[in-house]
Structures are given as structure tokens and as C-alpha cells.
N, C-alpha and C positions, 0 to 999 in steps of 0.2 A: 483263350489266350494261353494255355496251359504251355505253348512249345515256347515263348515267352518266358517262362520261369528260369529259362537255362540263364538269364544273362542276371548281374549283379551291378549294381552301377551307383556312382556318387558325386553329388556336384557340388558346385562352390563359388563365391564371387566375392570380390573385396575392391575397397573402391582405387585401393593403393596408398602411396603417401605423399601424391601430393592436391590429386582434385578430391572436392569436399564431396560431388556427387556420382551416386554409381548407377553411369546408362547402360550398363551389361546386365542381360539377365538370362538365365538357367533354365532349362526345361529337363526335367530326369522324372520319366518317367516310364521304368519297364516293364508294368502291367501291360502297355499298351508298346512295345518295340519302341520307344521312338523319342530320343536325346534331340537338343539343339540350343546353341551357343548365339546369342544376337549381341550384337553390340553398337548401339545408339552414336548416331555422326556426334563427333566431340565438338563441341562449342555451338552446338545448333539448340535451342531452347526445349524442342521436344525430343532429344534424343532418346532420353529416360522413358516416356510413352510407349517408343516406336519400337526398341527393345521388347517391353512387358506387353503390348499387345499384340508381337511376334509371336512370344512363348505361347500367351495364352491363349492367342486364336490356334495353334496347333495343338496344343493340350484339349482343346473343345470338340477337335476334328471328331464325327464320324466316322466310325471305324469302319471300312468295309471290307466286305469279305475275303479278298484275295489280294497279294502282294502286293499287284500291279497294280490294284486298286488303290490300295493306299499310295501308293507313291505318288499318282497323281492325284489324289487328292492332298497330300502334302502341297504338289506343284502350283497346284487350285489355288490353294489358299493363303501361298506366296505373293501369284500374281494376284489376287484378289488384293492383298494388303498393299499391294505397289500401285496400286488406280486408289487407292484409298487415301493413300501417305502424298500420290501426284496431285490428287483432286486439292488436298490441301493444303499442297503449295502455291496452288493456281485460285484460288480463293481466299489465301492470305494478302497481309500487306507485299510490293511486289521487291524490298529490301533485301531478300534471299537468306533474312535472319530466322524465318521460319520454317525451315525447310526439316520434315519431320520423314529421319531417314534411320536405314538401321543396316547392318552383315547382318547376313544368318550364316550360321552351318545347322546341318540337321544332319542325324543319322536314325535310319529305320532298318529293322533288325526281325526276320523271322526263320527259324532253322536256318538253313545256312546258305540263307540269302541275307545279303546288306548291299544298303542302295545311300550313298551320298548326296544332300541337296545344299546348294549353297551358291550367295552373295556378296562378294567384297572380300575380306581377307582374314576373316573367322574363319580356323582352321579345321579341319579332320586328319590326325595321327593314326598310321596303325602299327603295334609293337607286334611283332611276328615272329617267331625264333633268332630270338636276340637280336633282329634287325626294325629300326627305327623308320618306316613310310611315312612320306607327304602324299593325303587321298587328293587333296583336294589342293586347285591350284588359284593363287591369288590373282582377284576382280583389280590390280593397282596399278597405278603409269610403272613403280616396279619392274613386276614381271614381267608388262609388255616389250618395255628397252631391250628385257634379255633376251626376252623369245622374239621382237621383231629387227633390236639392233645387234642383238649378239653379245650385248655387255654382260660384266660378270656383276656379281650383285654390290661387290665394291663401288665399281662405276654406275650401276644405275643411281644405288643409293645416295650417291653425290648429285643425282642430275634433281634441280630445283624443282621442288613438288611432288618427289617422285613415292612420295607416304599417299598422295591423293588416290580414290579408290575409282578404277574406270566401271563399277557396276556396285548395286544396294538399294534394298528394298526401299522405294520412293527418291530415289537417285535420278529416273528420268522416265515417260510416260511408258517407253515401250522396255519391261524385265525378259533377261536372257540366264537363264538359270544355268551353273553350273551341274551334272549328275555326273554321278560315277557307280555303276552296279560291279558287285564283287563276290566270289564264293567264300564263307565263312570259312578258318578251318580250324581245328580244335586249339585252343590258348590263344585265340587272338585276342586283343584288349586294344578298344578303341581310346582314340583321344580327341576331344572336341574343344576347343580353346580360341577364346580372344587373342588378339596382337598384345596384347597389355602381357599375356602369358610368356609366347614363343621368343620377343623381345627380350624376354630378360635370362631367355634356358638356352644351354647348349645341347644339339640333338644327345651326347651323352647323359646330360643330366634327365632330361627327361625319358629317356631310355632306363636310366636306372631307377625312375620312380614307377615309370608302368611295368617294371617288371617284381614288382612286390605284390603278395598274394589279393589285398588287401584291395577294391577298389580306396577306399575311405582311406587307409593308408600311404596311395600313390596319390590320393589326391592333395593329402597333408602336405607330402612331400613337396608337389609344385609348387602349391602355394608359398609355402614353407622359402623354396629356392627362391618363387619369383618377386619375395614380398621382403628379401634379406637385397634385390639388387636398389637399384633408385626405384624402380616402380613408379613410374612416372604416370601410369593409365590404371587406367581399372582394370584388374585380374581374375580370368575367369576360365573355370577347367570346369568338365562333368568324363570322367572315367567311365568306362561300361568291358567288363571282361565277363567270361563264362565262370 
């Protein structure tokens, strides 16, 4: 895992100010390439689970030999969780109070390949010579208004329910996984974040925190930004730069 050492990386989660618990949880781990952001359905009773058993069933993963390997064993063990999180909605009471669901973003990183994996509307940023990327495109009725009606994000965001996420892990029997494969190139600095994050940042601000030497630094910073707005959700960043 030695070509691994190039990346530096730091994560973080806060529940925010106003829910008492935090279903977002962190995976930073660059021994092994490979970041990801989960964020637990709000108001569903195992959201918190469904998050920390994201992380940690990818943190567990077997590593295998070659890129493409891992990537789909990331893929694997996605859909592995989403037969697992359906099963037990289908074997709960049938009030749809238990529906035990979560986003992921994931990013996996070797020399100078990176590869995107994500559910719902946990994001991936990438900061590139002074210019702020969206990797990764949101699972929500959202996005779809604008990419299937043409609406600008003003109009969608007015149209009723349109926060609802049309994809996530244990969301609905059969998972459609977002990817995005990319060439690395020197000073990139990823960003993997919750809604509870981008919510409350303007692409400047967050532009000006990833662009500090520091991952632990720029991660201050978000928070720091996202946690001075109302902060209405739980707040979650994990930075990873060379």
C-alpha cells in the first residue's frame, strides 16, 4: 500500500444545532485508498445503524489486488448492504417507520487513478487549480426536475418534496449505483460531504477551505463555516489531498 502514502486526509462529523442525534458517519482511511461519507435517512429509527454499518462494512473490505478489483468490491458490498437494509424492511412491522436506509459517497484512490461510488445526495468535491468540481451527481426528485424538466434549481427546490432522494442504500430492492472514474493530477484535494455540509457553504467558501495546506485545517474550516449557519442536519466532511 506504499503508493497509498502520497494522500493525507481528515475527517469529521457533528450532529449540528438542532437534532440531538448523529446518523452521519466517517470512514478516512488512507492506508487503504478509500474515504466515504454515509448519511442515515432522517427521521427513520435506524438511520444511525445504517450509516456506521456502511463505514464499517467498507472499512472491513478485503483488499484486493488491483484497482478494478477493489472498486468492485466496494460495488459488492454496497449492493450487499442494500438486500440487507431491504430484507429488513420487508420483515419489519409494515408502517414504513422502520425503514433502515442511508447515502453513501465513497472515494478510492491509487496513484493516479480515483474512482467515485455513491447513493443519494452525499457529495464528492474536487478542488483543482482554483476551480471548485461537483464529482458526483445527486440520487433526488432535485436534480431529476432539472435534468428531466429543465428547471433551474430555484424552481425545483420550490416543487413539494423535492429534498426526497430518488436512490440509497436500502431505499428500494433493486441499487443503481452512481461511478465516476477520473485521472488524479498533482494538488487535487478531494471533498466528501453530507447535505447537512453543502447546505450551508457557498461553492466559494468551500473552495477557500480546500484550498489550505492543511487537510485537518480545511476541515476546521467547513465545519467551522457550516456549524456558524443554522445547521439544521448533521455535518459531515472527510478532506483527502496529496
Amino acid at each position: 500500500m506504499g503508493e497509498n502514502a502520497q494522500w493525507r486526509s481528515a475527517a469529521g462529523t457533528d450532529p449540528g444545532k438542532v437534532r440531538t442525534r448523529n446518523e452521519d458517519a466517517t470512514l478516512d482511511c488512507p492506508q487503504l485508498g478509500l474515504w466515504a461519507v454515509a448519511d442515515g435517512m432522517g427521521g427513520h429509527r435506524a438511520g444511525d445503524i445504517a450509516s456506521q454499518m456502511i463505514v464499517n462494512s467498507l472499512a472491513e473490505l478485503n483488499q484486493p489486488q488491483t484497482f478494478d478489483q477493489r472498486l468492485l468490491a466496494v460495488r459488492k458490498c454496497l449492493h450487499w448492504l442494500n438486500r440487507r437494509f431491504s430484507q429488513e424492511l420487508t420483515v419489519s412491522d409494515q408502517n414504513g417507520d422502520n425503514i433502515m436506509g442511508s447515502t453513501v459517497v465513497a472515494l478510492l484512490l491509487e496513484g493516479n487513478r480515483a474512482a467515485c461510488v455513491w447513493a443519494g445526495d452525499s457529495r464528492c468535491y474536487l478542488w483543482r487549480r482554483q476551480q471548485l468540481y461537483t464529482l458526483s451527481r445527486d440520487h433526488s426528485l432535485q436534480q431529476q426536475l432539472m435534468d428531466e424538466q429543465h428547471m433551474t434549481q430555484e424552481q425545483a427546490l420550490a416543487q413539494p418534496g423535492s429534498r426526497a432522494l430518488t436512490r440509497a442504500i436500502g431505499a428500494c430492492e433493486r441499487l443503481r449505483l452512481g461511478v465516476l472514474e477520473l485521472e488524479v493530477q498533482p494538488n487535487d484535494v478531494f471533498l466528501l460531504c453530507s447535505d447537512g455540509l453543502y447546505q450551508e457553504l457557498s461553492h466559494r467558501e468551500m473552495g477557500n477551505a480546500l484550498s489550505l495546506i492543511s487537510p485537518q485545517a480545511a476541515l476546521a474550516r467547513l465545519l467551522d463555516g457550516a456549524l456558524s449557519g443554522a445547521a439544521r442536519d448533521n455535518v459531515s466532511a472527510v478532506v483527502i489531498r496529496q
